[in-house]
C-alpha positions in Angstrom: 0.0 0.0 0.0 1.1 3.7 0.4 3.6 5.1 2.4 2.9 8.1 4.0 4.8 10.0 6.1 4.1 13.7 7.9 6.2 16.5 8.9 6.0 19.4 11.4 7.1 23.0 9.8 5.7 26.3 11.2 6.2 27.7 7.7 4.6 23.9 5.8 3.7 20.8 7.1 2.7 18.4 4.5 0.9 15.2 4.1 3.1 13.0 1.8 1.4 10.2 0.1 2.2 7.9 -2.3 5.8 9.0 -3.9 7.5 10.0 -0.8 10.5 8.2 0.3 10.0 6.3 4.1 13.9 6.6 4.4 12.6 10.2 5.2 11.6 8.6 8.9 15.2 7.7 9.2 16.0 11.7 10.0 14.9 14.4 11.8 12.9 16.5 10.3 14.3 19.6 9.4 13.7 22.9 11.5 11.2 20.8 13.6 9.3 23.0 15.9 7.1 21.9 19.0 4.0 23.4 19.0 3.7 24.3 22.7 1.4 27.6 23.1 -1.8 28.5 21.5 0.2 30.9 19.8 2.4 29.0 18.2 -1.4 26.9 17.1 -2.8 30.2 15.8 0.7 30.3 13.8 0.6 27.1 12.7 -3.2 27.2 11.5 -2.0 29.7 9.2 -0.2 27.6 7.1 -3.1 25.2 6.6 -5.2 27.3 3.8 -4.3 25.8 0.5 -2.5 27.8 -1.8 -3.8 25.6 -4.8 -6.6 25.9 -6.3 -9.1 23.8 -8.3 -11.0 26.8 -10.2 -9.2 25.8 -13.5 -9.7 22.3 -13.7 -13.8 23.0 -12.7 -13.7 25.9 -15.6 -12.6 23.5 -18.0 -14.8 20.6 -17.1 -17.7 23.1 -17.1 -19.5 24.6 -19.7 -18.4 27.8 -19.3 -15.3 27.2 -21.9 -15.6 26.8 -25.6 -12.8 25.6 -28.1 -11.7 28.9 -29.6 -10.6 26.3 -32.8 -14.1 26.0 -33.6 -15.1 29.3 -32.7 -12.4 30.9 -34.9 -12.4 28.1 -37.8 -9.2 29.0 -39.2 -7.0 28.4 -35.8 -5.1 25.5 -35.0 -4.0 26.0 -31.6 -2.7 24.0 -28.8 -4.3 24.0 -25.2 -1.8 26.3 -23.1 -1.4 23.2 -20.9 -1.3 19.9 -21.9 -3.5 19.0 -19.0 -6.1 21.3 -20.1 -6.7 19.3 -23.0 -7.6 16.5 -20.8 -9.5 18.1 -18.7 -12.0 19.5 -20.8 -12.0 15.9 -22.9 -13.2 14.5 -19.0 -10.1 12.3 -19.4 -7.9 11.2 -16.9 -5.1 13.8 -16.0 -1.6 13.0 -16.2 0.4 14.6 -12.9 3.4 15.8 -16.0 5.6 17.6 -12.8 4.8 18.4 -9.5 5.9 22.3 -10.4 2.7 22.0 -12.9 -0.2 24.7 -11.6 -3.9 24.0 -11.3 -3.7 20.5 -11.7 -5.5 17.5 -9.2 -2.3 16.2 -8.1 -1.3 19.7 -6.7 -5.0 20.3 -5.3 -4.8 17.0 -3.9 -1.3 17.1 -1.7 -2.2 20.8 -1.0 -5.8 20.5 0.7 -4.5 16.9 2.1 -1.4 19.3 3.5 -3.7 21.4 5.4 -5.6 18.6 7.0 -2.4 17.4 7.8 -1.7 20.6 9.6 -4.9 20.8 11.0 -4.5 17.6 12.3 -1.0 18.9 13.9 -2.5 21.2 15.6 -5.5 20.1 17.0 -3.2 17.1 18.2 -0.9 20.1 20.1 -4.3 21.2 21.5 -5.1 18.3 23.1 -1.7 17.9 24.9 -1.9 21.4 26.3 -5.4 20.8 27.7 -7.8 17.9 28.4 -10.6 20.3 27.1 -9.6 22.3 23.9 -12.9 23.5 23.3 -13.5 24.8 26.7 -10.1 26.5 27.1 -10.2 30.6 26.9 -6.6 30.4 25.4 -7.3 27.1 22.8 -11.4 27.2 21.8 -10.6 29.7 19.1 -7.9 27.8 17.2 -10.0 24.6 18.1 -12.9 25.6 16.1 -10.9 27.1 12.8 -8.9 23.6 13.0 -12.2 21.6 12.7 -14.2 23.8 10.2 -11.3 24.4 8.1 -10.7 20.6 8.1 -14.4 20.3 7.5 -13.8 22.6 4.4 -10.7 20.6 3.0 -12.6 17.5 2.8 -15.9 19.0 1.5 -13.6 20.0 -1.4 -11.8 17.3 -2.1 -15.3 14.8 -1.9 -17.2 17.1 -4.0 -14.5 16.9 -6.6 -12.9 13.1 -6.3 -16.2 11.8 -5.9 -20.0 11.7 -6.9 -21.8 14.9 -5.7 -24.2 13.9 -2.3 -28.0 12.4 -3.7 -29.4 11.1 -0.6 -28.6 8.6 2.1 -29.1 5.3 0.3 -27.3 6.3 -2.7 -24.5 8.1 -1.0 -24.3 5.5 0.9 -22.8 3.3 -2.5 -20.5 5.8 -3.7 -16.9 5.9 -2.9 -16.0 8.9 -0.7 -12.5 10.2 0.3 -10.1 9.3 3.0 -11.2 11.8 5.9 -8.1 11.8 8.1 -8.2 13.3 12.0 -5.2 11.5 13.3 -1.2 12.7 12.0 0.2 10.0 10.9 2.9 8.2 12.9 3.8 4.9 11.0 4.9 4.4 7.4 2.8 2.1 6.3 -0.7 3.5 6.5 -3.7 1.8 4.9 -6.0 4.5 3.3 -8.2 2.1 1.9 -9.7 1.0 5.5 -12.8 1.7 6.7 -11.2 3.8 9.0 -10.3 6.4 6.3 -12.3 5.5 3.1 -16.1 6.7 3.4 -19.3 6.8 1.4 -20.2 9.7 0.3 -23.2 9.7 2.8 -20.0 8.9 5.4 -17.9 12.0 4.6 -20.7 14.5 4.7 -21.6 13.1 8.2 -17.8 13.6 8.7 -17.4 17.0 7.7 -21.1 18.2 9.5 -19.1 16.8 12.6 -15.9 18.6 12.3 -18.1 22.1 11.5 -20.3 21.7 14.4 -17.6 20.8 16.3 -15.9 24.5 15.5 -18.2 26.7 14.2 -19.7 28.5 17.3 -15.9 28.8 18.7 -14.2 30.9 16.3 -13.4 34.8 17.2 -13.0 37.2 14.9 -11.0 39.4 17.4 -8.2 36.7 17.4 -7.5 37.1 13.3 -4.6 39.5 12.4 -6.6 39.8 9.2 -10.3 37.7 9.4 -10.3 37.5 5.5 -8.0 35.2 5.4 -9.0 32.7 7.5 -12.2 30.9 8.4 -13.8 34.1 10.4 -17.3 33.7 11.9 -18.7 35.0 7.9 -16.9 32.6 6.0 -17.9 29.3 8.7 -21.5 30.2 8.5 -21.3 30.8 4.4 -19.2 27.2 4.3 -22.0 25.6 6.4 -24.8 27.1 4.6 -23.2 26.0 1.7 -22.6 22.6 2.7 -26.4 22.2 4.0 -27.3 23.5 0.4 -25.5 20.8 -0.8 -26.8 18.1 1.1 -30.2 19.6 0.8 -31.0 20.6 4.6 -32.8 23.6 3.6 -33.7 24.6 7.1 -29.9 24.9 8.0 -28.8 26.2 4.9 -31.1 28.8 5.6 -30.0 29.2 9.3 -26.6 29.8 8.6 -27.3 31.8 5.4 -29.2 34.6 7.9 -26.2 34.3 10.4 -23.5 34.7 7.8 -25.9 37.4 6.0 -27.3 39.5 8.9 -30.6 41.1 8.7 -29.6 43.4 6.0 -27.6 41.8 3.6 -24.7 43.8 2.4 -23.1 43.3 -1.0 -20.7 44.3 -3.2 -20.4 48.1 -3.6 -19.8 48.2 -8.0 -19.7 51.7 -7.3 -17.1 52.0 -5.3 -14.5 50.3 -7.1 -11.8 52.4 -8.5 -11.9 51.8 -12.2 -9.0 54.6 -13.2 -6.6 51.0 -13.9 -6.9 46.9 -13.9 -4.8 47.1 -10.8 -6.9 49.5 -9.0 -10.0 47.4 -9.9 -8.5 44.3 -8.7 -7.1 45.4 -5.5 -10.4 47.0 -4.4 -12.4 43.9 -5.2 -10.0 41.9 -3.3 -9.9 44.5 -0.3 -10.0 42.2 2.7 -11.5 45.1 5.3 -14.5 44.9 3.2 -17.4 43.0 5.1 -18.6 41.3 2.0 -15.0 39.3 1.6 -15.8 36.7 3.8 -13.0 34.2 3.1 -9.9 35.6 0.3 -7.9 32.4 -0.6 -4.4 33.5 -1.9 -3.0 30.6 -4.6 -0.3 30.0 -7.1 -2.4 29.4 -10.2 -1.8 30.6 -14.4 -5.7 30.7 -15.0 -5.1 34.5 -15.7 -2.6 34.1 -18.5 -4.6 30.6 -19.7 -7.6 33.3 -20.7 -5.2 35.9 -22.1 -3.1 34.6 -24.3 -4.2 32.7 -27.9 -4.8 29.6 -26.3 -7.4 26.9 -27.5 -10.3 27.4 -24.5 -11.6 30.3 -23.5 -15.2 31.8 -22.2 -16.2 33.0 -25.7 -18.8 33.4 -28.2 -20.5 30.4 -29.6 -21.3 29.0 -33.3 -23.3 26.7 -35.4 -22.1 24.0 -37.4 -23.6 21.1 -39.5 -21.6 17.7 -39.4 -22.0 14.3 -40.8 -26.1 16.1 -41.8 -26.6 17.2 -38.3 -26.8 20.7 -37.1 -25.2 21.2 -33.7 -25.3 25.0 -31.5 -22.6 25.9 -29.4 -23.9 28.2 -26.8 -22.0 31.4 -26.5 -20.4 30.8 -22.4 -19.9 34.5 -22.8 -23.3 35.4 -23.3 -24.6 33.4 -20.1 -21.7 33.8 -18.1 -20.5 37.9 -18.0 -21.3 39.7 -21.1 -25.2 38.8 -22.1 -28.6 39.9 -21.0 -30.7 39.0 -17.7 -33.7 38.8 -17.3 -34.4 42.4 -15.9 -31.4 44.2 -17.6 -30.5 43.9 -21.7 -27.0 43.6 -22.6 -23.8 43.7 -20.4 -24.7 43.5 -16.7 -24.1 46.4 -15.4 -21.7 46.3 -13.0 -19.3 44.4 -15.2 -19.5 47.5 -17.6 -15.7 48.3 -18.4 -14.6 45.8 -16.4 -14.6 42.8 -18.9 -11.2 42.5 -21.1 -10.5 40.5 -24.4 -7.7 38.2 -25.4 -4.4 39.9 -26.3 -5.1 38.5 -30.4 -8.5 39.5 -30.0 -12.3 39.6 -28.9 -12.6 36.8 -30.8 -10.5 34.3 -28.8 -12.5 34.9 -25.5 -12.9 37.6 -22.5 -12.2 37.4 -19.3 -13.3 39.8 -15.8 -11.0 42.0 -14.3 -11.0 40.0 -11.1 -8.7 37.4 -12.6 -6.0 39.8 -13.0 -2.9 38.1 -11.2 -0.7 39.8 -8.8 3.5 39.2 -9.7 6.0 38.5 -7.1 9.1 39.1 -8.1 12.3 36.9 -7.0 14.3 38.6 -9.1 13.7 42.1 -10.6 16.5 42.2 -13.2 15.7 38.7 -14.6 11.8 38.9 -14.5 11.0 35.9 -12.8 9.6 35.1 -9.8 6.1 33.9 -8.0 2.5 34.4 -9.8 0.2 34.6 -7.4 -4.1 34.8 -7.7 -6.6 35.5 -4.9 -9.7 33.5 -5.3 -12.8 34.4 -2.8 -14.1 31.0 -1.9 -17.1 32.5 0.3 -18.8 36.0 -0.5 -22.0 38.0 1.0 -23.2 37.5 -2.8 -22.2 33.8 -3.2 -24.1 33.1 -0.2 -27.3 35.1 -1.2 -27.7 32.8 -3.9 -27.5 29.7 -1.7 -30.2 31.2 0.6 -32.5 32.0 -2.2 -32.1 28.6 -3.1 -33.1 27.3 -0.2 -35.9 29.3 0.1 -37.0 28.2 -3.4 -37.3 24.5 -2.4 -38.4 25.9 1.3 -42.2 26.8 -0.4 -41.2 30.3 -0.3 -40.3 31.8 -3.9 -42.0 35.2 -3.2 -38.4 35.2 -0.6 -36.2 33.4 -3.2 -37.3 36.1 -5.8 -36.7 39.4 -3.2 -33.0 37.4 -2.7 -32.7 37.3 -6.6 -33.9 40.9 -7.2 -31.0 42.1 -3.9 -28.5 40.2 -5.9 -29.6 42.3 -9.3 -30.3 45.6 -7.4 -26.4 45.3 -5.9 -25.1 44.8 -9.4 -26.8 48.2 -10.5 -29.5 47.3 -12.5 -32.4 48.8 -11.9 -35.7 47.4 -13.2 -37.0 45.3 -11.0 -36.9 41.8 -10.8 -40.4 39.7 -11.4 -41.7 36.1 -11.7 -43.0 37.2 -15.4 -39.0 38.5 -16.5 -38.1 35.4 -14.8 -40.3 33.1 -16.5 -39.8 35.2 -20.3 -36.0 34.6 -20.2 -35.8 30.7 -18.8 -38.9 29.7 -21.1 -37.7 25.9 -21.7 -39.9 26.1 -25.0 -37.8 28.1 -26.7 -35.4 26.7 -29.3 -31.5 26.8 -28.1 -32.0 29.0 -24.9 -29.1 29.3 -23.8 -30.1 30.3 -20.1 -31.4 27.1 -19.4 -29.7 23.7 -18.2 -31.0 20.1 -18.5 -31.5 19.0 -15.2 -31.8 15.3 -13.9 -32.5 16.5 -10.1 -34.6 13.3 -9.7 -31.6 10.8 -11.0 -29.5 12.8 -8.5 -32.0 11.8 -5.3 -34.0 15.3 -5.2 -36.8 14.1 -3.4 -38.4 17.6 -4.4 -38.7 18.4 -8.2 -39.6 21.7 -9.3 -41.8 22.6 -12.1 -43.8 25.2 -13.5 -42.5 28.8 -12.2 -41.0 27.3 -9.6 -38.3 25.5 -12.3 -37.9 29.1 -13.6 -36.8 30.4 -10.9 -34.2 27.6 -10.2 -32.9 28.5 -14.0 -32.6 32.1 -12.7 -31.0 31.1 -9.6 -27.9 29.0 -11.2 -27.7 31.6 -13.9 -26.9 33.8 -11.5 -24.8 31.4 -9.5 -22.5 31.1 -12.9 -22.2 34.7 -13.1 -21.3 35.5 -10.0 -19.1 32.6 -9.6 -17.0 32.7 -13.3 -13.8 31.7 -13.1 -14.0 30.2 -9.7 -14.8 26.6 -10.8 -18.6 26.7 -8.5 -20.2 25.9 -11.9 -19.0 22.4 -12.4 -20.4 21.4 -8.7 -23.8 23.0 -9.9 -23.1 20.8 -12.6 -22.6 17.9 -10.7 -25.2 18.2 -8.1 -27.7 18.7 -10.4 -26.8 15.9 -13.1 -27.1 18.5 -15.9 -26.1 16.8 -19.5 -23.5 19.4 -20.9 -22.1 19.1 -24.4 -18.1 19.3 -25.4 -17.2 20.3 -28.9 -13.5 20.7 -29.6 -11.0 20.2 -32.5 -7.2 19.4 -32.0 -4.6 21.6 -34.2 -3.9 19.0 -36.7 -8.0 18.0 -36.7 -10.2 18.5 -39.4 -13.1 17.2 -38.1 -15.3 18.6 -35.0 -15.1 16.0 -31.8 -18.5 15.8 -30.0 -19.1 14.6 -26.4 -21.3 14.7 -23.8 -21.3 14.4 -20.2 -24.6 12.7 -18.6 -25.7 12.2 -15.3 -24.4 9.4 -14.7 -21.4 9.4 -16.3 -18.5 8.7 -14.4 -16.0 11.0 -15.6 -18.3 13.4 -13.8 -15.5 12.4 -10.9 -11.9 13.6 -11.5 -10.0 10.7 -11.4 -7.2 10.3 -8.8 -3.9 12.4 -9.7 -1.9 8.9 -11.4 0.9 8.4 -8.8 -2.0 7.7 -6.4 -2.9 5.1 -8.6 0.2 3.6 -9.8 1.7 3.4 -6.0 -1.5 1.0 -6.1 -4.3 3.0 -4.5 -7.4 1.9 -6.8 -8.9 4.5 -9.5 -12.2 6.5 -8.1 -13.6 6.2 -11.9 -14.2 2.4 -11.8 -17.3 2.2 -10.2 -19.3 3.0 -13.1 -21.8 5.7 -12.1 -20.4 6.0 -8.1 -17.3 8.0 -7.8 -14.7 7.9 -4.9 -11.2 9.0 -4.0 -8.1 8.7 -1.6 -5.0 11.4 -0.4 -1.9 13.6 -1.6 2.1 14.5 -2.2 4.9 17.1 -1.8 4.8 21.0 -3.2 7.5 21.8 -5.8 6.9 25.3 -7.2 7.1 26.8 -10.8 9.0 30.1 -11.5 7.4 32.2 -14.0 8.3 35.3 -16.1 6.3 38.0 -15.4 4.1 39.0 -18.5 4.7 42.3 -20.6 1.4 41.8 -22.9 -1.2 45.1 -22.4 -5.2 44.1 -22.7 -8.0 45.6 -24.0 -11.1 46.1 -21.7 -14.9 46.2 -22.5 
């Protein structure tokens, strides 16, 4: 089996799995620290927040990306990454080198590193008191090590594994290793009941570890709240989560807590839109109340969308093959640059704040908030670190899960008033109704492209929705994609829901247009386990036909990159 083998750092601690050497046990570790004062826990804790991220390989699952090949006839171009390629065929993706960015093999060993940290720290805990939760000096740290640790695994099942249904059919999909203990041997047996859960297991799992923290954090003890799990971002996670698992009366609770009474959202207004890096840092301002949880990652998504690369969010097209006429829906349109259904044309807040590709509008756009920050390691030479912030849980995120909630709670009349807050905060200013609702998602209509096909009752919905209630829902994840572009929330919409999406792409030295699609039950709706997981012998999470699964992570090697000279044009 595996070998896995942990060590301590104040700066990392990582959970090594698979290709790590157990010679390593044979040393001490280096600059080995004990963790003996809540302090040094608080410090510790801050090194457990992942700085991977898996928006790009969600993107490119999704349907938010088109092939810019087929888009633009006349271009032959290559995927910016080879693993990009992969992803959006839903094939298997190969791990290439640990220094690659975005892919699951770095996702995996970096949210498996924070458990391990978490894991660390809650064991220090429980040496310096026989009550951790209960202890003045320790409660804090004790609940942001068990909701973050919640939060790592709800991440990693949601995207190794099938998305939750219901009890008896989560209960016969493979979930992840969820991991409370540091390891202390080499030879460590993932595939035990003791670590490998159903699905229906792993939720229960993760609703222990958030209850277990969630009333203990203190915003007071945060040098900067946005970056960690402040008393916002734990109630946005668990209303999340509920939503997910379809407790609407929780989602709903914690949705109100995280909210307030008066929900405040982004201020469009007040962002300074004199230059992109003005924009960017005021959207990512972490004093701002509606930045609940800022996630700060080493990821090229940015420069994937800017340069003349093969997928992009772009216009779509028609095309006949083989006597068959086939629409591509335009993933700009519904995602950042297209109509509502109470405002025509660009949304208004994203007016001006919505840039082309360097060649062109016609290989794709892309929103300001993308922009990547550059840390230099070396002025003269141009290289150094790139870095992204990505906002895991927002005021405006969370909105949307509460009208949701509401929705399948008997209470559209409240779903709609959350819907037309949403609208109102991103300046447009007709209202919102059930009859614009039900004129722009009208499922007769040939090729409207605001509308999914859903299969919530393959996915264990046990309610349905129909009539104007179903209209709302399509208003609800429209607005879910939009606010939520670039950050990968599509593809877990996409998942939870069992929507069919279509993938039409064309290699460089292809003539002919490839068409796939992605069903319900089609198990390449789980990412399959980054390959050195599989090859040291751990099984693949995609052989279970329709039920999904998944197992645990590696070691952090980090690219350099030059930083990028290339001006864009905005919208």
């Amino acid at each position: 089996m595996n070998r896995y083998i942990s060590k301590i750092n104040l700066l990392s601690l990582f959970f090594a799995l698979a290709l790590t050497s157990c010679d390593a046990l044979d040393e001490a570790p280096d600059n080995r620290t004990e963790i003996t004062s809540p302090e040094k826990v608080e410090l510790l804790l801050t090194s457990a927040y992942p700085v991977e991220s898996p928006a790009v390989m969600c993107e490119l699952a999704s349907d938010n990306y088109v092939d810019d090949n087929i888009v633009v006839p006349a271009t032959r171009n290559d995927a910016y990454e080879i693993f990009h390629d992969e992803a959006y065929k839903w094939e298997p993706i190969n791990n290439y080198s640990i220094g690659t960015a975005d892919t699951p093999y770095q996702v995996w060993e970096a949210y498996y590193g924070g458990i391990s940290v978490c894991n660390h720290a809650i064991q220090a805990m429980r040496t310096m008191s026989s009550d951790p939760a209960n202890d003045s000096e320790l409660s804090h740290s004790w609940g942001e090590a068990h909701v973050l640790r919640a939060y790592l695994h709800f991440v990693l099942v949601n995207l190794f594994a099938e998305a939750y249904k219901d009890e008896a059919r989560s209960a016969l999909d493979r979930g992840i290793p969820y991991v409370v203990e540091p390891e202390s041997t080499v030879h460590v047996d993932y595939s035990t009941s003791n670590f490998l859960h159903d699905v229906k297991t792993t939720y229960d799992l993760i609703e222990k570890d958030l209850l277990e923290g969630i009333n203990l954090i203190k915003d007071s003890r945060f040098k900067v709240p946005a970056y960690h799990f402040n008393t916002r971002a734990a109630n946005a996670f668990a209303a999340r989560f509920y939503l997910f698992k379809r407790d609407y009366t929780n989602c709903l609770k914690y949705a109100n807590k995280a909210l307030g009474d008066n929900p405040t959202l982004r201020d469009w207004k007040g962002i300074n839109k004199n230059t992109l890096t003005a924009k960017v840092n005021d959207y990512n301002n972490e004093t701002l109340s509606w930045n609940y949880l800022i996630q700060s990652t080493y990821s090229l998504q940015w420069r994937q969308l800017v340069s003349n690369a093969r997928f992009a969010i772009n216009t779509g097209t028609n095309f006949v093959q083989d006597g068959k006429a086939w629409h591509i829906p335009s993933t700009l349109d519904v995602t950042m640059w297209g109509k509502g259904p109470n405002w025509s044309g660009v949304l208004p807040a994203y007016q001006g704040m919505v840039y082309v590709n360097s060649s062109g509008q016609q290989y794709g756009a892309w929103l300001f908030r993308l922009y990547e920050y550059f840390e230099y390691t070396d002025k003269i030479a141009g290289i150094g670190f790139v870095h992204m912030l990505y906002q895991p849980f927002t005021a405006d995120e969370t909105l949307l899960c509460r009208a949701e909630a509401k929705l399948y709670s008997d209470d559209r009349d409240g779903a709609i008033q959350d819907l037309n807050i949403w609208t109102t905060s991103h300046l447009v200013t007709n209202p919102l109704t059930l009859t614009n609702i039900k004129n722009l998602y009208d499922r007769t209509k040939v090729n409207n492209d605001f509308v999914s096909d859903l299969h919530p009752a393959e996915m264990g919905f046990e309610k349905v929705l129909t009539g104007d209630d179903l209209s709302v829902l399509d208003c609800i994840l429209h607005f879910r994609r939009i606010e939520t572009v670039h950050e990968g929330q599509r593809w877990f919409d996409i998942k939870r829901y069992g929507i069919k999406i279509y993938h039409f792409y064309k290699g460089p030295r292809e003539d002919a247009i490839n068409i796939d699609s992605l069903t319900c039950d089609d198990p390449r709706r789980v990412f399959e386990l980054p390959n050195n997981v599989i090859e040291s012998g751990y099984p693949g999470n995609r052989t279970q036909g329709g039920t999904g699964g998944s197992s645990a992570g590696g070691y952090v090697v980090r690219s350099r990159y030059t930083t990028p000279t290339t001006l864009y044009q905005n919208k």
